[in-house]
Every structure is written in C-alpha cells, then in structure tokens.
C-alpha positions as CSV (number, residue, x, y, z in Angstrom):
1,X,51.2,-57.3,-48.6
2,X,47.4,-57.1,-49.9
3,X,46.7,-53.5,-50.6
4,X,43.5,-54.2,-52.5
5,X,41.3,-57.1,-52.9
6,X,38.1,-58.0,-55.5
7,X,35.7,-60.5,-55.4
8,X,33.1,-61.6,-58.0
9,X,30.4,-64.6,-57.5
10,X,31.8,-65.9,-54.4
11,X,29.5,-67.3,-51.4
12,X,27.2,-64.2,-51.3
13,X,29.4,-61.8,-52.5
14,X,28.0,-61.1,-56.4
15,X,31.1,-58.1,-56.4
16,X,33.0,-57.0,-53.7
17,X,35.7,-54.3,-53.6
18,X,37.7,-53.6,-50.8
19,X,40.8,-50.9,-51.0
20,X,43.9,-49.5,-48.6
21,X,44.2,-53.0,-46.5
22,X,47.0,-52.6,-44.3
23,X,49.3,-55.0,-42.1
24,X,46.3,-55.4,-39.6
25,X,42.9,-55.9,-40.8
26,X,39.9,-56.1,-38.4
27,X,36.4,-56.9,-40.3
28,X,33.2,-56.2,-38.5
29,X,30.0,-56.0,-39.7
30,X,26.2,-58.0,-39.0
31,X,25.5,-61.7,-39.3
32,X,25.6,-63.1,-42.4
33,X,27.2,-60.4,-44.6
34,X,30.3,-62.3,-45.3
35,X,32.9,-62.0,-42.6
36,X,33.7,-65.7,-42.5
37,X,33.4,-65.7,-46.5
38,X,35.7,-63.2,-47.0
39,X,38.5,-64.7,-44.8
40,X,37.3,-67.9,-47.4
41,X,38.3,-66.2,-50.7
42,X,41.7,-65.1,-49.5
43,X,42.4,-68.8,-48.1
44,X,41.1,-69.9,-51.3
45,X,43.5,-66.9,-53.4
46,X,46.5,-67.7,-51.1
47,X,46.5,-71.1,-51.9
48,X,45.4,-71.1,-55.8
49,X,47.1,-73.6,-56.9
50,X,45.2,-76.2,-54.1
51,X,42.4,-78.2,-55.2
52,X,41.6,-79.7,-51.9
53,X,41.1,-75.7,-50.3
54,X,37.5,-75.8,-51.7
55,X,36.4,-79.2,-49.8
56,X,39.0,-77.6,-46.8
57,X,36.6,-74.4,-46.4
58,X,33.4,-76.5,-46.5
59,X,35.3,-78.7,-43.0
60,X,35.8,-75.4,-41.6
61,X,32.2,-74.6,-41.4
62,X,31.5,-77.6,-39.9
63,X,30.2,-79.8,-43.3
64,X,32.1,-83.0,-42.8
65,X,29.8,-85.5,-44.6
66,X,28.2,-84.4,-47.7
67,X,27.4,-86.9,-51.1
68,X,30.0,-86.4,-53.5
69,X,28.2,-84.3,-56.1
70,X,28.4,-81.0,-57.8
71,X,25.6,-79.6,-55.9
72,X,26.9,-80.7,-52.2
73,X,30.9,-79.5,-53.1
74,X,30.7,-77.0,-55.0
75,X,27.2,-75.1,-55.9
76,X,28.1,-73.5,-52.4
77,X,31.1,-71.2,-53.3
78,X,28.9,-69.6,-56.2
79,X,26.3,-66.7,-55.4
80,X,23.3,-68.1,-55.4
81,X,24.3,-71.0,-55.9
82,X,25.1,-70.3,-59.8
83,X,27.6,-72.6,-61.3
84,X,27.9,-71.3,-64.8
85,X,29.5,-68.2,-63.5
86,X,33.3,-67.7,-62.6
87,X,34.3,-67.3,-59.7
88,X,37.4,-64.7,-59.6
89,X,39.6,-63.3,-56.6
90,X,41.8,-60.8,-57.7
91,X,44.4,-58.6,-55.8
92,X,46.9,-55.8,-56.1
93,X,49.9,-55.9,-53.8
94,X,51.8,-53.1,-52.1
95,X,54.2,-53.0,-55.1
96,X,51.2,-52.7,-57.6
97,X,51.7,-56.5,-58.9
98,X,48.5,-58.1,-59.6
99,X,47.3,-61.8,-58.9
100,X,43.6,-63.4,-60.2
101,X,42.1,-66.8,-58.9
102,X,38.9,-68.4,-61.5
103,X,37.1,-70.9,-60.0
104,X,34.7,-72.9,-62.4
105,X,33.0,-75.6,-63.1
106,X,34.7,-77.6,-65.7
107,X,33.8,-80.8,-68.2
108,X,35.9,-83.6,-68.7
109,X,37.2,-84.5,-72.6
110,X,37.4,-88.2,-72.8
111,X,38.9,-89.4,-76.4
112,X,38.4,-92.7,-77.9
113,X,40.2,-94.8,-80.9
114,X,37.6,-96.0,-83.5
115,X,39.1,-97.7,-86.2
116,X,37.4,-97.9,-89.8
117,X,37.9,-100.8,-92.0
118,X,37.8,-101.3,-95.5
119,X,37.1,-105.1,-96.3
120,X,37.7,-104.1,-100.1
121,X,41.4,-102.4,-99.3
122,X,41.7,-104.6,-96.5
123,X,42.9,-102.1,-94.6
124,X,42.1,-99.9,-91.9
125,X,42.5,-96.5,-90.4
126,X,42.0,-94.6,-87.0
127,X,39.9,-91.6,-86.2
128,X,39.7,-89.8,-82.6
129,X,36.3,-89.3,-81.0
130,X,35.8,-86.5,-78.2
131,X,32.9,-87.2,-76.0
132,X,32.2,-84.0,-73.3
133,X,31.0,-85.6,-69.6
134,X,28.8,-83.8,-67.1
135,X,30.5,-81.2,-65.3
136,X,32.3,-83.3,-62.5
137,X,35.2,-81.0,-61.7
138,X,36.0,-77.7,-60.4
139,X,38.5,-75.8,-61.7
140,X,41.6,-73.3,-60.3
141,X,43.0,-71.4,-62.7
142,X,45.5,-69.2,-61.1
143,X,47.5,-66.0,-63.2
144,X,50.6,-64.7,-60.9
145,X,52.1,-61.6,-60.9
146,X,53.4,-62.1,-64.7
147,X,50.0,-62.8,-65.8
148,X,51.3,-66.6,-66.5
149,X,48.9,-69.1,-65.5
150,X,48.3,-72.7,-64.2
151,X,45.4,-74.7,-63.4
152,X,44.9,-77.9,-61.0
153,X,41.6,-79.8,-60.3
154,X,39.5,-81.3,-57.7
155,X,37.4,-84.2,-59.5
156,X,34.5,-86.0,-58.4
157,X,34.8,-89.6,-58.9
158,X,33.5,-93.1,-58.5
159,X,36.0,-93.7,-55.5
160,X,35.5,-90.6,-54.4
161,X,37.5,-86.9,-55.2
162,X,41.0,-86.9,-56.1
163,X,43.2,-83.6,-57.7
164,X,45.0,-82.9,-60.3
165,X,48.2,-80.6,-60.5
166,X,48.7,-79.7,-57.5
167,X,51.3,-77.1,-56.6
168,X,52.9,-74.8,-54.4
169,X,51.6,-71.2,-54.7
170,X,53.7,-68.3,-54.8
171,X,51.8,-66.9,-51.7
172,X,51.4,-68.2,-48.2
173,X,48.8,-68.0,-45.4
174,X,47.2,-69.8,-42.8
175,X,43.5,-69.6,-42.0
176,X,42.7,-70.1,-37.8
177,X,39.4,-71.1,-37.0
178,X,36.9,-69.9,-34.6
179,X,37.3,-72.6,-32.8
180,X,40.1,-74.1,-33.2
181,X,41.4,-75.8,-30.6
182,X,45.6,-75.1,-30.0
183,X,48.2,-77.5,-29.1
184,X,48.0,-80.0,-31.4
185,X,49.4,-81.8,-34.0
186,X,49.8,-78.6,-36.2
187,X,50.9,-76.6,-33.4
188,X,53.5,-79.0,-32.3
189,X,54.4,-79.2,-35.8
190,X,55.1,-75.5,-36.1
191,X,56.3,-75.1,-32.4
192,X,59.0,-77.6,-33.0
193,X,60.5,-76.1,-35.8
194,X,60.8,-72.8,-33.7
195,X,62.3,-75.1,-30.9
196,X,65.5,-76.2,-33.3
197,X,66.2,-72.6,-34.4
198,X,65.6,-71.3,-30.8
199,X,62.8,-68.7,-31.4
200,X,60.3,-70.0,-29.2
201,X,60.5,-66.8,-27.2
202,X,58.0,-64.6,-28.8
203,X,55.5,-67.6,-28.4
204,X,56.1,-68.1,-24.9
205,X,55.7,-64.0,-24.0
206,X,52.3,-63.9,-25.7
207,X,50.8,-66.7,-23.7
208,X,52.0,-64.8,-20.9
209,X,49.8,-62.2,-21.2
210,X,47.2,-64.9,-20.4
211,X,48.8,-67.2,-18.4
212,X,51.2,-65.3,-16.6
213,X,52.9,-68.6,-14.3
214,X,53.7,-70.5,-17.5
215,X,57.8,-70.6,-17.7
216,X,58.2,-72.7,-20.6
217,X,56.6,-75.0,-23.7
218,X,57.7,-78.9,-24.8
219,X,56.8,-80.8,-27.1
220,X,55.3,-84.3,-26.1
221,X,55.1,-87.2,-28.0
222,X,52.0,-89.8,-27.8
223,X,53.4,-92.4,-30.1
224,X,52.8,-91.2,-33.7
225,X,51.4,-87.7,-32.6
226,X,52.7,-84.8,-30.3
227,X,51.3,-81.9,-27.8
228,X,52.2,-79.3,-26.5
229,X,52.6,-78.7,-22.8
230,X,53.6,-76.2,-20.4
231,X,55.1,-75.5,-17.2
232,X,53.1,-73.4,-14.8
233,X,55.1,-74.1,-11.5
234,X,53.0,-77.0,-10.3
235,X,55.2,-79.5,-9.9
236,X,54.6,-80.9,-13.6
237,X,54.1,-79.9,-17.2
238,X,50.3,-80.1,-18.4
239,X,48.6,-79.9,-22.0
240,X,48.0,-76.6,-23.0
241,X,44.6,-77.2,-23.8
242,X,44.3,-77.5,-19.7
243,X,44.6,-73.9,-19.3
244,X,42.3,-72.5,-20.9
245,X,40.9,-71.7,-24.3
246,X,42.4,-68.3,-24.5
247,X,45.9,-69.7,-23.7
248,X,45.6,-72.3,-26.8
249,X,43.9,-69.8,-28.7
250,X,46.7,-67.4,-28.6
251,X,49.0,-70.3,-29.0
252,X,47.5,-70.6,-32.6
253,X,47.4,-67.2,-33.6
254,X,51.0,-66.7,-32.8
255,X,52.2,-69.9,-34.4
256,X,50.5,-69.3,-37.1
257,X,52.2,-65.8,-37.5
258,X,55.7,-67.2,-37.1
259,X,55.1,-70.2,-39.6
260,X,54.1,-67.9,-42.5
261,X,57.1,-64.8,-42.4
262,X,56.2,-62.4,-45.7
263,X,52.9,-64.4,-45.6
264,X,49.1,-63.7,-44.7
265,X,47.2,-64.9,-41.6
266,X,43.1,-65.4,-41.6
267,X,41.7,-65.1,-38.0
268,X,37.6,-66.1,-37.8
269,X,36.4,-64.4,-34.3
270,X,39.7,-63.2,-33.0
271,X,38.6,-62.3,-29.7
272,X,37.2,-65.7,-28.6
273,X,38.5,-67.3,-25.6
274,X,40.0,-64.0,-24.5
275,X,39.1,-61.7,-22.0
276,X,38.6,-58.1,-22.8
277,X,40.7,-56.7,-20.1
278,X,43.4,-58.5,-21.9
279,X,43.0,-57.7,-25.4
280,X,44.4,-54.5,-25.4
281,X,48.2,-56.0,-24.5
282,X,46.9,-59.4,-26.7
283,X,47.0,-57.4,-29.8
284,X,50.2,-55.3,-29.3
285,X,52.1,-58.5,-28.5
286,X,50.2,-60.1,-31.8
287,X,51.1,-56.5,-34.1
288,X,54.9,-56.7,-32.8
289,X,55.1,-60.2,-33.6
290,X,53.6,-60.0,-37.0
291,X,55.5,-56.6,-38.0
292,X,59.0,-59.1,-37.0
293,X,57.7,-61.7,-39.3
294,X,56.2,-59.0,-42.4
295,X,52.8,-60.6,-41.9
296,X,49.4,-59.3,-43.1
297,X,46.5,-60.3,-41.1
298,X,42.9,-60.5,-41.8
299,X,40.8,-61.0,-38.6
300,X,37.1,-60.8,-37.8
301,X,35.1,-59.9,-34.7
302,X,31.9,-59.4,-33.3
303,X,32.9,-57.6,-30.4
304,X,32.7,-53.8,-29.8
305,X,35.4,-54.3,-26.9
306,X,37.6,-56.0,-29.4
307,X,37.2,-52.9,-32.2
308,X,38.1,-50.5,-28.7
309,X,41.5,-52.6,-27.8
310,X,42.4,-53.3,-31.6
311,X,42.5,-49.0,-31.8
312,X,43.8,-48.6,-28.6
313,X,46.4,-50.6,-28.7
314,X,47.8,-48.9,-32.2
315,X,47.2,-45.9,-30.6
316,X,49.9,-46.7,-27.7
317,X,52.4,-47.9,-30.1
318,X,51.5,-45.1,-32.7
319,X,51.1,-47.2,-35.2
320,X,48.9,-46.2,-38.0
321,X,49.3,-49.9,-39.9
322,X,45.2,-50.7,-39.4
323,X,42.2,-50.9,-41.4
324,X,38.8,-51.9,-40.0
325,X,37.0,-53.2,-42.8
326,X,33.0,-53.3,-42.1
327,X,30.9,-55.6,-44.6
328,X,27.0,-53.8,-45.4
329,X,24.4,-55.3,-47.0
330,X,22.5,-52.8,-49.2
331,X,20.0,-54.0,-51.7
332,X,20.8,-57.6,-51.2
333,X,24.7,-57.0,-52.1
334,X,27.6,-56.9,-50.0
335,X,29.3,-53.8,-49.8
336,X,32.5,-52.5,-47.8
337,X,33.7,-49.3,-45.8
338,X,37.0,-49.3,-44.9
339,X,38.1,-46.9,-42.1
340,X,41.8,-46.0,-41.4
341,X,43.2,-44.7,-38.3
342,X,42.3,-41.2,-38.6
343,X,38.8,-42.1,-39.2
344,X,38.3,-44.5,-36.5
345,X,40.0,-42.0,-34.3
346,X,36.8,-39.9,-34.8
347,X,34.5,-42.9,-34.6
348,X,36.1,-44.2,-31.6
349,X,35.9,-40.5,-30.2
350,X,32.0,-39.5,-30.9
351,X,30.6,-43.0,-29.6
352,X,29.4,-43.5,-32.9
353,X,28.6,-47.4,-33.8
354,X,30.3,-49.1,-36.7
355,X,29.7,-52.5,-36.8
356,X,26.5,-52.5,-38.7
C-alpha cells in the first residue's frame, strides 16, 4: 500500500508531495488543480513498464484522434508543456520500499556499415557510423523496490506508434473513469472469472444497495463479445446498463476492486450516477470489499455530500483507514493538505469548507 507519493513535471504539477495516504483516499479540491492528473500519474506509476498507458490516459480524457507527433502525444504529460524535463513519479510503500517512474523524451541511435577501400591494398575495412534522429519516442524507465531498472518505449512511426519492451509491472491497478459505462466487455471479463471461483457474491450485494430487486448477474454472450445482465423479478434478465447509471457504475467500481487483490484502484468522480441518500451504505459496502481484497483506493469528487458519507460511513464502522487529500493552487503550483480522521472529525464538526 502507497503511504507516500511525489510528483515532478507532470501535467500541471511542477512538484507535488503528498504523505500518510491510507487504504481510502478521497481527493477534493477546485477545477483544474489536478484531481484527474493525479489519479493519471499513479495509473501511469502502477503500470511503469506500459508504453501504451501514456496514449491510454490521453483516450480517457476524451482525445481520440490526434496527428502522431511529439507535440499532440506527448508535450501534454510535461508542465507546461516542457519536454526536456523528466518526468518522475516516485513512491514509498507501507513497508518503507521505494519505487521511481522517469518519463522522457528520448532519440533514436540508428548505426550504419561504411566500408573504406584501399584500391592500392585492395582491400577493405568497416567502420560504424551513429546518426542521432529527432526525438520520436517517449521513454519509461522504471527502478523497483531494489532500485533495478527497466525501460520500454512507445515510438512514433511512419505506420503509426508501436512499443518496445513491454512488461508486466510488479504493481497492479485499475483506473475507472468518470464515465465509464459498466457491463461490458471488461466487466464481463472480470465478472466471469468471479463466476468460476464462485465469488460473485460481494458484487451482487453492492448493486443491491442500488437496485434492491436484482437477485442475480449472467453473463451473455453476443457472438464474439459478452454483457452482463441481471434479474430483477420481471419475468426476464435485462442489460445492466438498463437500470441505471448508478447500478453499472457500482458494477465497475466493485469489479474493479476484486480483479486487482494487494493492488490499487483509481476512481475519477466517485459519486457519479449515485444518489446521496445512498452513498453513505455505497461506501461501507465499497471499504469492506476493498479491506477483503487489501486494496488501496484513490478516488475523486466534487461533491460536499460525497466528503459527508465518505466520513460518516468510517465513522459507523470505526475505521480510521481514510485520508482526504485536497489539491490547492498557490502561486501557480499545486500544492496538497492531507487531513486524517481526527482532523476531518473537526472539519466535518465546525461546518468548515474543505474543498477549495
């Protein structure tokens, strides 16, 4: 679990510090100080050794068509847009091991045989040439816990951007979206595997608290692809996307939590699609659920009903496992405050306002 997190050059963050994160993260805080960005550099940290995760964030924000050059892909990650800096996401665990992600921009070395000949001697004899291109590649250079390092690509090229070296990293996450939509492919994907083991029924508990008639989940198939579908006493079983966008949404957020166990999940606008009389039991179904799978969640919100129901709800299970981590921006830098139970106690308490 993420106990401390810094961030240098990334998106608009020139330095960012953030300490004490616990298993439940909320992160509040103004438009445009970072919230998204943030959730961005831990997708980006958790998957370190994935090239494709910088084109992946860019789809998440909506940017599905750009030209494939270093100013569209990748002068976005950098503050201010300043590709001769690094880009560096570092953490220390809960067992004080540390972890560092550099981004950069990187050249490509191109060598080339030129052989020299003698007419005299008759013979001949080879020297290598180096040539240095334009800067057509980002770089992921990722050191693990013993400080060992790898690094893979993402490469812009005349067919368009392919990667080099990818691998598994030794951390895992799953970044939900805003607005996501649940029940598909993915979701049948992960629902499935909970299906063979027979675990489906923490999933089907949570959507309760939204959907209270729904009695089970399936699988469907639609040739190549699959949904997910439910049975709500009607007679038949209908897509889950049918009842509602809180019911998917949950779906997602609680798939997500069982497909990662010992991992990290990234929720953008937790509180969308659900109701705030709800939220309250929403989240302690969601903190149970990720203390059973040792999950670490990072989730943002604009909501002041959402901060109430993610306190209160620790509060009735006295738990003290929470962090609400606000984002400022002071001077044209992004700073954080990170309050713990005890001190949102008192904020919740005086009325005083917190999210920026």
């Amino acid at each position: 679990m993420l106990n401390k997190i810094s961030i240098e050059n990334f998106r608009g963050f020139k330095s960012l510090q953030i300490e004490d994160c616990k298993r439940f993260n909320l992160v509040i805080g103004k438009n445009n100080v970072g919230k998204t960005a943030l959730l961005e550099s831990l997708f980006l940290h958790v998957g370190s050794k994935n090239p494709e995760l910088p084109i992946k964030i860019n789809i998440f924000r909506g940017i599905l068509k750009v030209p494939f050059t270093v100013d569209s892909l990748w002068s976005p990650l950098f503050n201010n847009f300043s590709t001769n800096k690094v880009i560096t996401v570092s953490t220390v665990d809960d067992k004080y091991k540390s972890r560092r992600l550099e981004i950069k921009l990187a050249s490509a070395e191109t060598k080339k045989i030129v052989n020299h000949t003698d007419k005299k001697k008759k013979d001949s004899e080879s020297s290598l040439v180096t040539s240095t291109s334009l800067q057509d590649r980002i770089e992921l250079k990722y050191y693990n816990v013993e400080n060992d390092y790898s690094s893979s690509y993402a490469i812009i090229g005349e067919e368009g951007i392919t990667f080099e070296n990818l691998k598994n990293s030794d951390l895992t996450g799953i970044f939900v979206l805003s607005r996501g939509k649940g029940g598909g492919m993915e979701d049948s994907e992960r629902y499935a595997k909970l299906d063979v083991k027979g675990e489906t029924y923490d999933v089907v508990e949570i959507l309760k608290k939204v959907e209270p008639r729904l009695r089970r989940l399936s699988v469907v198939p639609h040739g190549p692809n699959s949904s997910i579908y439910g049975d709500i006493g009607i007679g038949q079983s209908i897509p889950i996307q049918l009842m509602g966008e809180g019911t998917s949404k949950l779906l997602s957020l609680a798939l997500a939590i069982t497909a990662v166990p010992n991992g990290i999940v990234l929720i953008d606008e937790i509180e969308n699609g659900l109701h705030y009389s709800i939220m309250e039991e929403v989240f302690k179904a969601i903190i149970e659920l990720a203390n059973k799978y040792n999950v670490q969640i990072f989730a943002t919100t604009h909501s002041n009903e959402c901060l109430n129901a993610f306190f209160n709800s620790f509060f009735a299970i006295k738990n003290n496992d929470l962090s609400v981590i606000r984002l400022d921006r002071i001077n044209d830098e992004i700073k954080s405050v990170v309050y713990n139970k005890e001190s949102l106690e008192t904020v919740i308490e005086t009325g005083w306002e917190i999210r920026g």
